[in-house]
C-alpha positions as CSV (number, residue, x, y, z in Angstrom):
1,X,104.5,100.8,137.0
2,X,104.2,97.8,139.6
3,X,101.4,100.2,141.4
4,X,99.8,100.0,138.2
5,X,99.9,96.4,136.8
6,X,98.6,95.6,140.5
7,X,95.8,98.0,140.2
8,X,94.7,96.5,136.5
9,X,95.4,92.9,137.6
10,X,93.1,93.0,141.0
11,X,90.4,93.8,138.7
12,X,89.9,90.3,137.7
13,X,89.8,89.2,141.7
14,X,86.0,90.9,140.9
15,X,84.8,89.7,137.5
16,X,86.4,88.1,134.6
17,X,88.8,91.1,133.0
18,X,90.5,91.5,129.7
19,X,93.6,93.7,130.0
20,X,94.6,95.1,126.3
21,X,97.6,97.0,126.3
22,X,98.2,98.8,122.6
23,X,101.3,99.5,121.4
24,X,103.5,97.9,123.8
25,X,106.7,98.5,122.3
26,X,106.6,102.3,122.9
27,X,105.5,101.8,126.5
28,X,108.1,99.7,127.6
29,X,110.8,101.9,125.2
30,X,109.9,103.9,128.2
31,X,110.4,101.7,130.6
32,X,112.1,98.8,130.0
33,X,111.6,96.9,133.2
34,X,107.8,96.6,132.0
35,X,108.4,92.9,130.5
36,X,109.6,91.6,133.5
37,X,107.4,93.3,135.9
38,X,104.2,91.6,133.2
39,X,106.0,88.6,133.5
40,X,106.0,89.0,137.3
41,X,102.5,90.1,137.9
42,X,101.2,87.2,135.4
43,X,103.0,84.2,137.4
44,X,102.2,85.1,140.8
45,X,98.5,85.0,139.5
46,X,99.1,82.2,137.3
47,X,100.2,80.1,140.7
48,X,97.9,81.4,143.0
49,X,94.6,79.1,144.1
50,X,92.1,81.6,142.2
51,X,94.2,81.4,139.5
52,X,90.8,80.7,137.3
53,X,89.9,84.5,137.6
54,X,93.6,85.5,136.6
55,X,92.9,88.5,133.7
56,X,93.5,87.8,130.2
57,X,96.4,89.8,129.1
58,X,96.2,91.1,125.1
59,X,99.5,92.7,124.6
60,X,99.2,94.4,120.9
61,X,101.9,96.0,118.8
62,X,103.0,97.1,115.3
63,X,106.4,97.0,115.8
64,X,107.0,93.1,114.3
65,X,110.7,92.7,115.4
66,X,109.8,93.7,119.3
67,X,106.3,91.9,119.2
68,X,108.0,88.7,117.7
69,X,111.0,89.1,120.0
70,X,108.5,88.9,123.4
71,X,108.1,85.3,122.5
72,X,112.0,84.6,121.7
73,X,113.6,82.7,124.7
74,X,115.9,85.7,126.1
75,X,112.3,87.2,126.9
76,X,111.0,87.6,130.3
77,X,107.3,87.0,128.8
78,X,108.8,83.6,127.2
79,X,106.6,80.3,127.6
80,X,104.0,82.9,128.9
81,X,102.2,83.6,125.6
82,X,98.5,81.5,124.5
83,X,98.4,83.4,121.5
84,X,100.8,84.7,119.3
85,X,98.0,86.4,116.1
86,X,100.0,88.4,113.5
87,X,97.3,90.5,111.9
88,X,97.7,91.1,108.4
89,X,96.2,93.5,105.8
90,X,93.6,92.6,103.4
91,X,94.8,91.2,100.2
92,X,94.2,93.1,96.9
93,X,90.7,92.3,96.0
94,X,89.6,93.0,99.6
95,X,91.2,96.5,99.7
96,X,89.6,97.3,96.5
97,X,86.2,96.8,98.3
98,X,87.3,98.8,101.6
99,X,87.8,101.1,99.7
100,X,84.3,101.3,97.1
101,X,86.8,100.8,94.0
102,X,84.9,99.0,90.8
103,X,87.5,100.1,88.7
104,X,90.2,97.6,88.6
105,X,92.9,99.7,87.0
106,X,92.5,102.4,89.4
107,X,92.1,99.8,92.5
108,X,95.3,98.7,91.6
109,X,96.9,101.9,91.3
110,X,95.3,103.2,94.8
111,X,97.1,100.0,96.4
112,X,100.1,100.5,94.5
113,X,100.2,103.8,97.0
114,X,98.6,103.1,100.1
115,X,98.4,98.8,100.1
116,X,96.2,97.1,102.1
117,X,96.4,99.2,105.8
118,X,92.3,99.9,106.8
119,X,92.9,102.9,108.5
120,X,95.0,104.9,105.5
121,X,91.4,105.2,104.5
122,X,89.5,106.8,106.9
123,X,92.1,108.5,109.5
124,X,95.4,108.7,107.6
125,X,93.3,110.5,104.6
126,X,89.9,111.5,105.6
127,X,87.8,109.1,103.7
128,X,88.5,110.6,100.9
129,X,88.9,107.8,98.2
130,X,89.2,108.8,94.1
131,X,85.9,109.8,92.6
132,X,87.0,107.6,89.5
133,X,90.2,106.9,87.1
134,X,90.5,110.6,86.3
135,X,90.4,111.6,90.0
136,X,93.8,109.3,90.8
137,X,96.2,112.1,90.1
138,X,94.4,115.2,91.9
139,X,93.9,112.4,95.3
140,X,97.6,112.1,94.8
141,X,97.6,115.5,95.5
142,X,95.2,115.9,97.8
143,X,96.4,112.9,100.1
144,X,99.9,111.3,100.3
145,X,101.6,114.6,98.7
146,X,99.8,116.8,100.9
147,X,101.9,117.7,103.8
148,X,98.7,118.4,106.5
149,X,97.8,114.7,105.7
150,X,98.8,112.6,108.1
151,X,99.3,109.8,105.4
152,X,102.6,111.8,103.9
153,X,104.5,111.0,106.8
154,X,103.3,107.7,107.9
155,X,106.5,106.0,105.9
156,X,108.5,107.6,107.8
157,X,106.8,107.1,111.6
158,X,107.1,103.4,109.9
159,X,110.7,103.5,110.3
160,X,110.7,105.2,113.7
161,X,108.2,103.0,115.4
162,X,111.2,100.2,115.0
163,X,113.5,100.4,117.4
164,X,116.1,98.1,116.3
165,X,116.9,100.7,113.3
166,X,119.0,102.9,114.9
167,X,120.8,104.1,111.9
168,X,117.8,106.0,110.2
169,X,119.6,106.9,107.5
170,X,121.4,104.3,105.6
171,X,117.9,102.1,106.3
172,X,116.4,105.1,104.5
173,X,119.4,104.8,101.9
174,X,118.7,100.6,101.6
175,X,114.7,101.2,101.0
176,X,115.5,103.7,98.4
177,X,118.1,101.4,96.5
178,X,115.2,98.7,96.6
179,X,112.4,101.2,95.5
180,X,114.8,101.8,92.7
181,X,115.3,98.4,91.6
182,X,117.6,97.1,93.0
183,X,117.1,93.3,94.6
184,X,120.2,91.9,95.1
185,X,122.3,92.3,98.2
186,X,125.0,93.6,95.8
187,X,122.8,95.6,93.9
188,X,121.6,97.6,97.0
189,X,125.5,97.8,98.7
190,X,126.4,99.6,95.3
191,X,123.5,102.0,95.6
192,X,124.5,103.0,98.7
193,X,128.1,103.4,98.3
194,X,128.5,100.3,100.8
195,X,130.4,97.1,101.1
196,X,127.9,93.6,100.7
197,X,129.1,93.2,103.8
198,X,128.1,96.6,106.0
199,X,124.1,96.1,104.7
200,X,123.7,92.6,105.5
201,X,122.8,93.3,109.2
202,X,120.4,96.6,108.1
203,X,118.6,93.9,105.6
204,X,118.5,91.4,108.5
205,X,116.8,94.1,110.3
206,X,114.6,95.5,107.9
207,X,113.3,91.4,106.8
208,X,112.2,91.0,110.8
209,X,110.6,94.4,111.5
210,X,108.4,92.9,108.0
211,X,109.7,96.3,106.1
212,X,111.1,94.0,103.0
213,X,110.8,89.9,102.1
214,X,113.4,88.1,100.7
215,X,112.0,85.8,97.4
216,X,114.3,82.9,96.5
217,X,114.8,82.7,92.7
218,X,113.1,80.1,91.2
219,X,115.9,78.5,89.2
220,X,119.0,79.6,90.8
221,X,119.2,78.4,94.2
222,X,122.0,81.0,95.3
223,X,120.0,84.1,94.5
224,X,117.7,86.0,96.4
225,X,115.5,89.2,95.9
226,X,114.4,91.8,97.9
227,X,111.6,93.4,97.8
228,X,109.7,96.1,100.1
229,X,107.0,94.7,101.9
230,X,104.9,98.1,102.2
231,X,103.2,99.7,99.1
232,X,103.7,102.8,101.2
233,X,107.2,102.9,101.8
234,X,107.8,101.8,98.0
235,X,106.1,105.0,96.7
236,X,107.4,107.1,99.6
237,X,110.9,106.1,98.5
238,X,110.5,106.2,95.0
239,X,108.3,108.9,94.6
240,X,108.0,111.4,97.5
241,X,111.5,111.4,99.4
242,X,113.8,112.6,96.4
243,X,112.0,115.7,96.0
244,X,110.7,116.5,99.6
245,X,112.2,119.7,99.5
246,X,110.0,120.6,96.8
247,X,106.6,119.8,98.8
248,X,107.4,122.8,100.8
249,X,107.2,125.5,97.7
250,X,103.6,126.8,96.7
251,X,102.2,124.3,93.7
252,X,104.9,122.0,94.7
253,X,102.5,118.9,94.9
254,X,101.9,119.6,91.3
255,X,104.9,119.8,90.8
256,X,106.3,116.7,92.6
257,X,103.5,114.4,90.8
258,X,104.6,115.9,87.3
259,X,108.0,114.5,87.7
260,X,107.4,111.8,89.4
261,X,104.7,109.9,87.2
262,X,107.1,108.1,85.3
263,X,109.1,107.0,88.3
264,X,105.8,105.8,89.6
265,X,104.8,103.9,86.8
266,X,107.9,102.4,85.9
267,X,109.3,101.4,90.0
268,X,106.4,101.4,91.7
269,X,103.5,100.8,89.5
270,X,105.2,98.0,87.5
271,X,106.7,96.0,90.7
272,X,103.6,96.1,92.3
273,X,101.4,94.6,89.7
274,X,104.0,91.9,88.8
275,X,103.0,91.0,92.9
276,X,99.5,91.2,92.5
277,X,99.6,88.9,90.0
278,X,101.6,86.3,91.8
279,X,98.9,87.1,94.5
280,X,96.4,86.2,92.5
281,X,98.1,82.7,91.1
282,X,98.9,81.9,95.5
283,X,94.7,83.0,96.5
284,X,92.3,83.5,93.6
285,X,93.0,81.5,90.8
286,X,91.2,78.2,90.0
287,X,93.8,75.5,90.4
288,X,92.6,73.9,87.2
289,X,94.0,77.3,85.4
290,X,97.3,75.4,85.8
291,X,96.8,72.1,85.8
292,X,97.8,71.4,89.7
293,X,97.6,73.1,92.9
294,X,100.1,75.9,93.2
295,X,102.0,75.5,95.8
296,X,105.1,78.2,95.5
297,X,104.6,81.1,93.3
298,X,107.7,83.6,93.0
299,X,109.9,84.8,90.4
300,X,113.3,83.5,88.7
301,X,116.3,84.1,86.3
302,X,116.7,81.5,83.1
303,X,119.9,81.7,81.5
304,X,120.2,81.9,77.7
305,X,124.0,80.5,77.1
306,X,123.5,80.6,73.3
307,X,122.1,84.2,73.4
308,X,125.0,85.4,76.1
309,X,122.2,86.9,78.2
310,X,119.6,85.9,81.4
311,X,115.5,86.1,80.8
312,X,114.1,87.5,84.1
313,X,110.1,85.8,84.7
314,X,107.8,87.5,86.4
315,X,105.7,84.8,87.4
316,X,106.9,81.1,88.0
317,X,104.3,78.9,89.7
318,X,105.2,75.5,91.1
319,X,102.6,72.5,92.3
320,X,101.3,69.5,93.1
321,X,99.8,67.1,90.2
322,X,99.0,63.8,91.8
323,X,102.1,62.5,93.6
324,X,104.5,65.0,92.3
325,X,105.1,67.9,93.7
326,X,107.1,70.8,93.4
327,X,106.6,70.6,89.6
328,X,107.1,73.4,87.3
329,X,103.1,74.0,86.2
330,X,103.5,77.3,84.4
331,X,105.5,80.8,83.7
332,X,104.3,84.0,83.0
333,X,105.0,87.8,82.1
334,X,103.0,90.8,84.1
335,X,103.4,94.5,82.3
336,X,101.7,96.8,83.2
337,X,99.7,99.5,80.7
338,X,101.2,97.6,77.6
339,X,99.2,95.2,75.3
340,X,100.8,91.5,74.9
341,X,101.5,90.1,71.4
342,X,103.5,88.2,70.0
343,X,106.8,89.1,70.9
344,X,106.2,88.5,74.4
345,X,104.4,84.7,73.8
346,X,107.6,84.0,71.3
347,X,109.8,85.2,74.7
348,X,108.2,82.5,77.0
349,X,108.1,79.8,74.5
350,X,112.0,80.3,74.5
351,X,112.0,80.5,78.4
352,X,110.1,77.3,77.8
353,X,112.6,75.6,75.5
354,X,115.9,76.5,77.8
355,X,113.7,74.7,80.7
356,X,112.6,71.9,78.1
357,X,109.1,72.5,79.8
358,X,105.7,72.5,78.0
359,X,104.4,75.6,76.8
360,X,100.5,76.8,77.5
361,X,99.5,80.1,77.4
362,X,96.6,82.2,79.7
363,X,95.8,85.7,79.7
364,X,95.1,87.5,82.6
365,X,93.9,90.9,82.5
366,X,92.8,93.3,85.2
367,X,89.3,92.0,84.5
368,X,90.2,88.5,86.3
369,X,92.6,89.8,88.1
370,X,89.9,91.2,90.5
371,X,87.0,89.2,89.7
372,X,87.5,86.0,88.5
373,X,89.4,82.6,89.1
């Protein structure tokens, strides 16, 4: 490896040399010493007189908790980096043009599945992208249910690219509890048959390597939510994984897809479009929709004492109007496939009252969602 570096890095001693090295983490999983040989190499240039001709070094990675842990001062590369640049995927409206979608109700379904990642198009699934809303459930088939595809197993590769998860299974176990509804660190330990306690260091895990996020709720300071960070590994979990064994039988993608549609619409579907639409309030929406400039969009829990229950809200936006900030500016309810009335504006005007907030009401349909403000 030193024989190596040295060969790359006297490269620059002849012209000006960028040195990318993609997907570090499984190179030096192979060789650990790497780090501090790179760290090495780098400083003797770095101090030498032609230190001006010293190669650029692009280190590039998609495992977040190694990459993010090069720059952590326990690193050899520490106080080395010029450039930490997290890439991240295209939002929602932007994946709906990669991918040629007019349709808003099937864009959001196709990211429901497959998110935001560029290359799940064209090498995970072939460029093939649904012909139009009727085409959704035979791509199912032909894409993330279809076992040549290299897309079906990408949720899993997810998981193994990490290398701080070395008990596969119960972070299998923890994403599944999530992809089944389950947000609170309680709520996941008693879907896995675990103690609070023994999952609080796979969720530590999981929130660096970017696999979930952690929401605060809104209006109760103590509570948290978790939620899984990839659209792939939400559907994989929910969808694919609890009747793998079925793949394998002729007609099983059918099969699979026929029984798992409900699942899909209900945990996966539903979720995802209740985050689209806080999306939309954080990056497309005209500030003026809400009288102020959002500045923290999540979700929260309202107690109703009188009624001996709690009112879950899907959308709670909070901002800036003049010198205040941090004001509540509006709430709101996401469903997905279902036509709001009454009932639900009546439900929000009593969420209003138990805050003693102002009520307005907007509607937002898939219309706006992708191409309006």
């Amino acid at each position: 490896m030193d024989d190596a570096l040295e060969l790359l890095f006297n490269l620059a001693a002849e012209r000006p040399t960028t040195i990318v090295i993609d997907e570090f983490p499984y190179l030096a999983r192979s060789s650990p010493a790497l780090p501090s040989l790179l760290q090495r190499a780098v400083g003797v240039r770095r101090d030498a007189a032609h230190h001006s001709r010293h190669p650029r070094v692009l280190l590039c990675g998609s495992a977040m908790s190694f990459m993010g842990g090069l720059l952590s001062g326990t690193s050899p590369l520490y106080g080395r980096a010029s450039l930490n640049l997290v890439v991240y995927s295209p939002d929602f409206r932007q994946a709906a043009e990669f991918w040629g979608i007019d349709d808003p109700r099937l864009a959001a379904l196709v990211h429901a599945v497959v998110g935001g990642t560029p290359a799940y198009r064209r090498e995970f699934v072939g460029d093939d992208t649904p012909a139009d809303f009727d085409d959704f459930d035979d791509w199912i088939g032909r894409t993330v249910l279809n076992r040549m595809r290299p897309i079906h197993s990408e949720a899993d590769f997810l998981l193994a690219s990490e290398p701080d998860l070395r008990d596969r299974s119960l972070y299998h176990s923890v994403l599944a509890a999530v992809a089944d509804g389950n947000n609170t660190s309680g709520g996941i330990a008693s879907a896995v048959g675990r103690k609070a306690t023994d999952i609080s260091h796979p969720l530590t895990v999981l929130r660096k390597c970017g696999l979930l996020t952690v929401e605060p709720d809104a209006f109760r300071g103590n509570r948290t939510a978790y939620r899984i960070a990839e659209p792939l590994i939400a559907f994989h979990h929910a969808v694919v994984r609890p009747q793998a064994a079925f793949l394998a039988r002729p007609g099983g993608a059918a099969k699979v897809w026929e029984r798992g549609q409900h699942t899909f619409l209900s945990k996966v579907v539903g979720p995802h479009f209740e985050r689209l639409c806080r999306e939309w309030v954080s990056w497309h929406a005209d500030p003026e929709t809400f009288g102020g400039l959002p500045i923290d969009v999540t979700t929260g829990t309202v107690p109703d004492p009188a009624a001996h229950t709690s009112h879950e809200v899907d959308v709670v936006v909070r901002g800036a109007v003049g010198q205040d900030q941090g004001i509540l500016l509006s709430i709101g309810e996401a469903k997905w496939n279902k036509v709001m009335d009454v009932r639900h504006l009546e439900r929000l005007r009593r969420i209003l009252d138990l805050l003693t907030a102002r009520d307005e009401v907007i509607l937002v349909d898939l219309q706006r969602l992708y191409g309006g403000a």
